[in-house]
N, C-alpha and C positions, 0 to 999 in steps of 0.2 A: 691681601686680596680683598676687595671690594662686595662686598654684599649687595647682590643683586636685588633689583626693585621690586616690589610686589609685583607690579604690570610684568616686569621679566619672570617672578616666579609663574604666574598663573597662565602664562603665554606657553609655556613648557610641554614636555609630554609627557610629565608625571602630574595624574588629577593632585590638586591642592585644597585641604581643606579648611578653611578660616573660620575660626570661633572669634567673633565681633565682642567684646565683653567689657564692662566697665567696672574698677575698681568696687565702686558703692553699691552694685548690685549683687543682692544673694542669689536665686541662681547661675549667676555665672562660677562662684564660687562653688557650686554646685558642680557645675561644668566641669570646672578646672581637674579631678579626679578622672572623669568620664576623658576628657581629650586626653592626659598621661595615658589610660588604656592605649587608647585608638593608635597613639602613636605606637608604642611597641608592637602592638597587633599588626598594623601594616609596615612596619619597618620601612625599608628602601621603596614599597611598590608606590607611597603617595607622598606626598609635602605636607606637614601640619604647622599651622601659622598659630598666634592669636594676638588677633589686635583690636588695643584698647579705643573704643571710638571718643574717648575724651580725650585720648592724645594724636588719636589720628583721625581728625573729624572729616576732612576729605575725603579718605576713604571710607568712611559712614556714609555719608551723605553722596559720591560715587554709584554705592551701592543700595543707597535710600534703608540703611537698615533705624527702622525706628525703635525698635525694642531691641531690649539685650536681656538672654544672650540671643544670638542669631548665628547659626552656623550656615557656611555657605562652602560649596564643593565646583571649584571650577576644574574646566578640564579643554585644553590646547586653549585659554583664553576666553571660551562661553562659561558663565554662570550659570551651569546645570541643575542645580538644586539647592533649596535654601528650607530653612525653616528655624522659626523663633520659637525660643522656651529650651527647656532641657530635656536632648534628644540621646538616646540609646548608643552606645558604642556598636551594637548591633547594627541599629537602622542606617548609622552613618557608612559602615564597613556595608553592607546590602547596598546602601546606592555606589559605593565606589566598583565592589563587585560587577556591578553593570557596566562600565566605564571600558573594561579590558578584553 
C-alpha cells in the first residue's frame, strides 16, 4: 500500500500535527521526547508527522518555516497554528482540543 502524501495527509479530517526539525539542532532533539508523548496522548484522534526540513526543503520552505524546531497543526488542509522553539505537549494537545 502506498503512503499517502503529506498534501493527502493534512487535507484529511484528522487535525495533523508536524514537528519541522533538523538533525543538527538541539532543540529539536528536545522535541523529539515531547512529540512521542503527544503522540500516545492523542492516539487515533490526530496524525503526528516529523519532518526533517534538510531532507524535505520544499516543504520547509512551502511552509516558510525558518527556524527549527517549528510545530505546525493543520486541520481539513488550513494551517491553523504554528509556533517555533520548544512547545508543551499540553499546549499542543489545547490547540488540537479546539479543533473537535
Amino acid at each position: 500500500m502506498e503512503r499517502p502524501s503529506f498534501q493527502q495527509l493534512i487535507q484529511g479530517d484528522k487535525p495533523v500535527v508536524v514537528d519541522f526539525f533538523a538533525t543538527w539542532c538541539g532543540p529539536c532533539k528536545a522535541m523529539a521526547p515531547i512529540i512521542e508523548d503527544l503522540k500516545h496522548r492523542v492516539g487515533e484522534q490526530a496524525v503526528v508527522l516529523k519532518v526533517d526540513v534538510d531532507r524535505n526543503p520544499a516543504a520547509a520552505q512551502a511552509y516558510r518555516i525558518q527556524g527549527v524546531p517549528t510545530i505546525a497543526v493543520f486541520h481539513k488542509g488550513q494551517l491553523v497554528w504554528r509556533q517555533a522553539g520548544v512547545v508543551s505537549a499540553d499546549q499542543i494537545q489545547s490547540v488540537l482540543s479546539r479543533l473537535n
